[in-house]
C-alpha positions, 0 to 999 in steps of 0.5 A: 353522916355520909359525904352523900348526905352531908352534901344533900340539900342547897349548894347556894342561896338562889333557890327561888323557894328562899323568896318566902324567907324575907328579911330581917330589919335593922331594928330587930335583927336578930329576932327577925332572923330567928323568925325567917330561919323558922319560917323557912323550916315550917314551910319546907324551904328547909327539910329536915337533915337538909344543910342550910346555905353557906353562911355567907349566901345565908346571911345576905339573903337575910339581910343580916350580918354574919355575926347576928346569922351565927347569934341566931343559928346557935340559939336555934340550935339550943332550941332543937331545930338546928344542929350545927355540924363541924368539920369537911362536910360540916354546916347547919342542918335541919333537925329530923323533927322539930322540938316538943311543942314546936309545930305550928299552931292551928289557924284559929290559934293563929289569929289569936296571936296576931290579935294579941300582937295587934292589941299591943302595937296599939296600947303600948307605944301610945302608953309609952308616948303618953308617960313621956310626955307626962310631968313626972315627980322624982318618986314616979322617976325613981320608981321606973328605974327601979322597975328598969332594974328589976328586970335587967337584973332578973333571974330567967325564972323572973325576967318575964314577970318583971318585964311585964311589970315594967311595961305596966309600970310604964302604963301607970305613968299616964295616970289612965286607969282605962289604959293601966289596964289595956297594958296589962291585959296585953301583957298578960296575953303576950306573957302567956304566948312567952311562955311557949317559947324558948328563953333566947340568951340573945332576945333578953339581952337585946331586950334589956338595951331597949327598956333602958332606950325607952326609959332614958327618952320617958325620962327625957320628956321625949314622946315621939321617940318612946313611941317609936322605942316601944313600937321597935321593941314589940316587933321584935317580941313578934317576930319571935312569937311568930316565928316560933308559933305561927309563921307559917303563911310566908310574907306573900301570904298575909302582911306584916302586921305591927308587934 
Protein backbone atom coordinates (compact mmCIF):
# COMPACT_ATOMS: atom_id res chain seq x y z
CA UNK A 1 0.00 0.00 0.00
CA UNK A 2 0.96 3.77 -0.93
CA UNK A 3 1.94 6.22 1.83
CA UNK A 4 -0.72 8.02 0.12
CA UNK A 5 -3.39 5.40 0.52
CA UNK A 6 -2.10 4.29 3.73
CA UNK A 7 -2.57 7.82 5.05
CA UNK A 8 -6.17 8.13 3.72
CA UNK A 9 -8.91 8.23 5.65
CA UNK A 10 -9.69 9.74 9.83
CA UNK A 11 -6.22 11.08 11.43
CA UNK A 12 -8.50 11.59 14.61
CA UNK A 13 -11.76 10.57 16.22
CA UNK A 14 -13.51 13.73 15.97
CA UNK A 15 -15.47 13.24 12.87
CA UNK A 16 -18.90 14.25 13.77
CA UNK A 17 -19.97 11.06 11.41
CA UNK A 18 -18.55 8.59 14.80
CA UNK A 19 -21.89 10.13 16.71
CA UNK A 20 -23.61 7.34 14.86
CA UNK A 21 -21.06 4.73 16.29
CA UNK A 22 -22.37 4.99 20.13
CA UNK A 23 -20.92 2.96 22.63
CA UNK A 24 -20.41 -0.21 24.39
CA UNK A 25 -21.87 -1.09 27.88
CA UNK A 26 -19.89 -2.68 30.61
CA UNK A 27 -21.75 -5.37 30.70
CA UNK A 28 -21.25 -6.71 27.10
CA UNK A 29 -18.18 -4.85 25.91
CA UNK A 30 -16.78 -6.72 23.77
CA UNK A 31 -20.16 -7.68 21.73
CA UNK A 32 -21.12 -4.39 21.62
CA UNK A 33 -17.78 -3.19 20.17
CA UNK A 34 -18.31 -5.63 17.80
CA UNK A 35 -21.72 -4.44 16.86
CA UNK A 36 -20.66 -0.34 16.73
CA UNK A 37 -17.35 -1.31 14.54
CA UNK A 38 -19.87 -2.60 12.08
CA UNK A 39 -22.51 -0.37 12.57
CA UNK A 40 -19.83 2.32 11.43
CA UNK A 41 -18.82 0.07 8.11
CA UNK A 42 -22.56 -0.25 7.19
CA UNK A 43 -23.42 3.03 7.16
CA UNK A 44 -20.03 4.37 5.83
CA UNK A 45 -18.40 5.97 8.81
CA UNK A 46 -15.90 3.84 7.78
CA UNK A 47 -15.27 3.06 3.80
CA UNK A 48 -13.68 0.34 2.42
CA UNK A 49 -9.75 0.83 2.56
CA UNK A 50 -10.27 3.58 4.79
CA UNK A 51 -7.75 3.24 8.21
CA UNK A 52 -9.66 3.41 11.09
CA UNK A 53 -8.68 6.02 14.09
CA UNK A 54 -5.55 5.40 16.31
CA UNK A 55 -6.59 3.08 18.63
CA UNK A 56 -6.28 5.03 21.43
CA UNK A 57 -9.08 7.90 20.05
CA UNK A 58 -10.99 4.56 18.77
CA UNK A 59 -11.33 2.75 22.00
CA UNK A 60 -12.42 6.17 23.97
CA UNK A 61 -14.77 6.97 21.48
CA UNK A 62 -16.22 3.43 22.07
CA UNK A 63 -16.18 3.71 25.46
CA UNK A 64 -13.97 0.55 25.69
CA UNK A 65 -10.56 -0.32 26.89
CA UNK A 66 -7.85 -1.09 24.42
CA UNK A 67 -7.54 -4.22 25.17
CA UNK A 68 -11.60 -5.42 24.33
CA UNK A 69 -10.87 -2.70 20.99
CA UNK A 70 -7.79 -5.27 20.20
CA UNK A 71 -10.35 -8.42 21.06
CA UNK A 72 -13.01 -7.18 18.94
CA UNK A 73 -10.92 -5.87 15.72
CA UNK A 74 -9.21 -9.36 15.58
CA UNK A 75 -12.04 -11.02 15.47
CA UNK A 76 -13.28 -8.80 12.70
CA UNK A 77 -10.68 -9.32 11.33
CA UNK A 78 -11.01 -13.07 11.29
CA UNK A 79 -14.53 -12.54 10.10
CA UNK A 80 -13.10 -10.55 6.47
CA UNK A 81 -14.34 -7.09 7.54
CA UNK A 82 -11.13 -5.82 8.71
CA UNK A 83 -7.48 -6.09 7.93
CA UNK A 84 -5.07 -5.18 10.29
CA UNK A 85 -1.75 -3.89 8.57
CA UNK A 86 1.84 -3.56 10.45
CA UNK A 87 4.32 -1.44 10.09
CA UNK A 88 5.03 2.70 9.53
CA UNK A 89 1.73 3.44 7.75
CA UNK A 90 0.19 0.14 9.28
CA UNK A 91 -3.38 0.15 11.23
CA UNK A 92 -6.96 -1.23 10.75
CA UNK A 93 -8.41 -0.94 7.59
CA UNK A 94 -11.73 -1.58 6.17
CA UNK A 95 -11.97 -4.50 3.65
CA UNK A 96 -12.75 -3.55 0.07
CA UNK A 97 -15.97 -5.55 0.16
CA UNK A 98 -17.78 -6.92 3.26
CA UNK A 99 -17.64 -11.11 3.54
CA UNK A 100 -20.24 -13.37 1.90
CA UNK A 101 -23.45 -12.86 3.45
CA UNK A 102 -22.30 -9.77 5.41
CA UNK A 103 -24.80 -7.27 3.70
CA UNK A 104 -27.49 -5.79 5.76
CA UNK A 105 -30.61 -7.53 5.52
CA UNK A 106 -33.65 -5.98 3.76
CA UNK A 107 -36.28 -4.03 6.50
CA UNK A 108 -38.74 -6.81 6.71
CA UNK A 109 -35.72 -9.20 7.70
CA UNK A 110 -34.93 -6.62 10.17
CA UNK A 111 -38.08 -6.76 11.93
CA UNK A 112 -37.85 -10.20 12.20
CA UNK A 113 -34.76 -10.18 14.12
CA UNK A 114 -35.89 -7.52 16.67
CA UNK A 115 -39.01 -9.48 16.80
CA UNK A 116 -36.92 -12.57 17.97
CA UNK A 117 -34.78 -10.27 20.17
CA UNK A 118 -37.74 -8.76 21.82
CA UNK A 119 -39.40 -12.27 22.35
CA UNK A 120 -36.37 -13.43 24.14
CA UNK A 121 -35.97 -10.01 26.60
CA UNK A 122 -39.49 -11.21 27.67
CA UNK A 123 -39.47 -14.97 28.17
CA UNK A 124 -35.98 -15.80 29.26
CA UNK A 125 -35.01 -13.72 32.10
CA UNK A 126 -38.41 -14.15 33.53
CA UNK A 127 -37.99 -18.34 32.81
CA UNK A 128 -34.64 -17.41 34.71
CA UNK A 129 -36.15 -15.73 37.81
CA UNK A 130 -38.72 -18.16 38.03
CA UNK A 131 -36.23 -21.33 38.20
CA UNK A 132 -34.62 -19.56 40.80
CA UNK A 133 -37.01 -19.02 42.62
CA UNK A 134 -38.44 -22.51 42.33
CA UNK A 135 -37.38 -25.39 45.03
CA UNK A 136 -35.44 -27.53 43.50
CA UNK A 137 -34.66 -31.17 44.13
CA UNK A 138 -30.87 -32.39 43.99
CA UNK A 139 -31.86 -34.58 40.50
CA UNK A 140 -33.20 -31.06 39.09
CA UNK A 141 -29.56 -29.18 40.38
CA UNK A 142 -27.69 -32.09 39.15
CA UNK A 143 -29.14 -31.90 35.85
CA UNK A 144 -28.44 -27.94 35.34
CA UNK A 145 -24.94 -28.28 35.99
CA UNK A 146 -24.81 -31.12 33.60
CA UNK A 147 -26.49 -29.14 31.28
CA UNK A 148 -23.90 -26.03 32.29
CA UNK A 149 -21.08 -28.63 31.50
CA UNK A 150 -22.13 -29.75 28.42
CA UNK A 151 -22.09 -26.66 26.80
CA UNK A 152 -18.72 -25.06 28.41
CA UNK A 153 -17.23 -28.20 27.11
CA UNK A 154 -18.72 -28.21 23.38
CA UNK A 155 -17.16 -28.78 20.28
CA UNK A 156 -17.80 -25.27 18.31
CA UNK A 157 -19.65 -27.88 15.70
CA UNK A 158 -22.06 -28.34 19.08
CA UNK A 159 -21.83 -25.39 21.26
CA UNK A 160 -24.94 -23.74 19.60
CA UNK A 161 -27.04 -26.84 20.09
CA UNK A 162 -26.20 -27.12 23.59
CA UNK A 163 -26.32 -23.43 24.54
CA UNK A 164 -29.99 -23.71 23.30
CA UNK A 165 -30.29 -26.81 25.53
CA UNK A 166 -29.20 -25.23 28.68
CA UNK A 167 -31.23 -22.02 28.30
CA UNK A 168 -34.39 -24.76 27.63
CA UNK A 169 -33.09 -26.72 30.59
CA UNK A 170 -33.17 -23.52 32.60
CA UNK A 171 -37.07 -22.96 31.23
CA UNK A 172 -38.03 -26.43 32.54
CA UNK A 173 -36.88 -25.58 35.92
CA UNK A 174 -40.36 -23.59 36.36
CA UNK A 175 -42.28 -26.44 35.71
CA UNK A 176 -44.43 -24.29 33.12
CA UNK A 177 -45.23 -26.19 30.04
CA UNK A 178 -46.46 -22.79 28.28
CA UNK A 179 -43.24 -21.11 29.16
CA UNK A 180 -40.66 -24.48 28.21
CA UNK A 181 -42.16 -23.85 25.10
CA UNK A 182 -41.90 -19.82 24.53
CA UNK A 183 -38.16 -20.56 25.46
CA UNK A 184 -37.50 -23.00 23.16
CA UNK A 185 -39.59 -21.42 20.42
CA UNK A 186 -37.26 -18.13 21.12
CA UNK A 187 -34.30 -20.23 20.95
CA UNK A 188 -34.75 -21.80 17.92
CA UNK A 189 -35.51 -18.55 16.13
CA UNK A 190 -32.24 -16.67 17.79
CA UNK A 191 -30.39 -20.12 16.89
CA UNK A 192 -31.37 -20.10 13.18
CA UNK A 193 -30.10 -15.88 13.17
CA UNK A 194 -26.62 -17.62 14.89
CA UNK A 195 -26.17 -19.43 12.33
CA UNK A 196 -25.70 -16.41 10.07
CA UNK A 197 -22.76 -15.23 11.83
CA UNK A 198 -19.21 -15.65 12.62
CA UNK A 199 -18.28 -18.06 15.78
CA UNK A 200 -16.60 -15.31 17.61
CA UNK A 201 -13.67 -17.06 20.05
CA UNK A 202 -14.20 -14.17 22.48
CA UNK A 203 -18.38 -13.93 22.40
CA UNK A 204 -18.28 -18.15 23.40
CA UNK A 205 -15.82 -17.54 25.97
CA UNK A 206 -17.39 -14.41 27.43
CA UNK A 207 -20.74 -16.60 26.84
CA UNK A 208 -19.47 -19.32 28.92
CA UNK A 209 -18.87 -16.82 32.26
CA UNK A 210 -22.30 -16.10 32.02
CA UNK A 211 -24.05 -19.34 32.04
CA UNK A 212 -22.11 -20.43 35.04
CA UNK A 213 -23.25 -16.56 36.77
CA UNK A 214 -26.77 -17.18 35.75
CA UNK A 215 -26.67 -21.03 36.93
CA UNK A 216 -24.65 -20.08 40.42
CA UNK A 217 -27.69 -17.56 41.35
CA UNK A 218 -30.34 -20.36 39.92
CA UNK A 219 -28.77 -22.43 42.47
CA UNK A 220 -28.49 -19.87 45.05
CA UNK A 221 -32.32 -19.24 45.01
CA UNK A 222 -31.53 -15.66 43.64
CA UNK A 223 -34.38 -14.50 41.25
CA UNK A 224 -33.76 -10.79 40.83
CA UNK A 225 -30.12 -11.61 40.17
CA UNK A 226 -30.84 -14.36 37.46
CA UNK A 227 -33.29 -12.05 35.94
CA UNK A 228 -30.77 -9.72 35.60
CA UNK A 229 -28.04 -12.26 34.59
CA UNK A 230 -30.05 -13.34 31.90
CA UNK A 231 -31.14 -9.97 30.64
CA UNK A 232 -27.16 -9.01 30.35
CA UNK A 233 -26.47 -12.19 28.55
CA UNK A 234 -29.15 -11.76 25.64
CA UNK A 235 -28.14 -8.19 25.12
CA UNK A 236 -24.82 -9.24 24.34
CA UNK A 237 -26.19 -12.15 21.64
CA UNK A 238 -28.14 -8.89 20.30
CA UNK A 239 -25.61 -6.79 20.15
CA UNK A 240 -23.98 -9.22 17.81
CA UNK A 241 -27.05 -10.31 15.84
CA UNK A 242 -27.58 -6.73 15.24
CA UNK A 243 -24.40 -5.76 14.35
CA UNK A 244 -23.82 -8.30 11.93
CA UNK A 245 -27.32 -8.59 10.17
CA UNK A 246 -29.13 -5.56 10.82
CA UNK A 247 -27.72 -2.52 12.21
CA UNK A 248 -27.83 -0.20 9.90
CA UNK A 249 -30.28 2.68 11.43
CA UNK A 250 -27.54 3.92 13.97
CA UNK A 251 -28.68 4.84 17.63
CA UNK A 252 -30.77 7.94 16.27
CA UNK A 253 -32.73 6.08 14.26
CA UNK A 254 -34.44 3.78 16.21
CA UNK A 255 -34.14 2.93 20.19
CA UNK A 256 -32.23 0.35 21.55
CA UNK A 257 -34.29 -2.50 22.01
CA UNK A 258 -33.63 -5.04 25.01
CA UNK A 259 -31.82 -8.49 23.60
Amino acid sequence: MSEQRASAGPKTADDPRYRLLGSAHRGNAFEETVEHLLRGIKLGVFTPAERLPAERELAELLGVSRATLREALAELQKAGYIRIQRGRYGGAFVCDGLPSGGAALEAADVARVEDVLTFRAVVEPAAAALAAAAPLAAAQRTALLASLRAVATADPSQYRPLDARLHVAIAELTDSPSLVSAVAEARAATSDLLDRIPFLAMNISHSDAQHEAIVRAILGGEPERARVLMSEHLDGTAALLRGFLADAAGPAGRERMPG
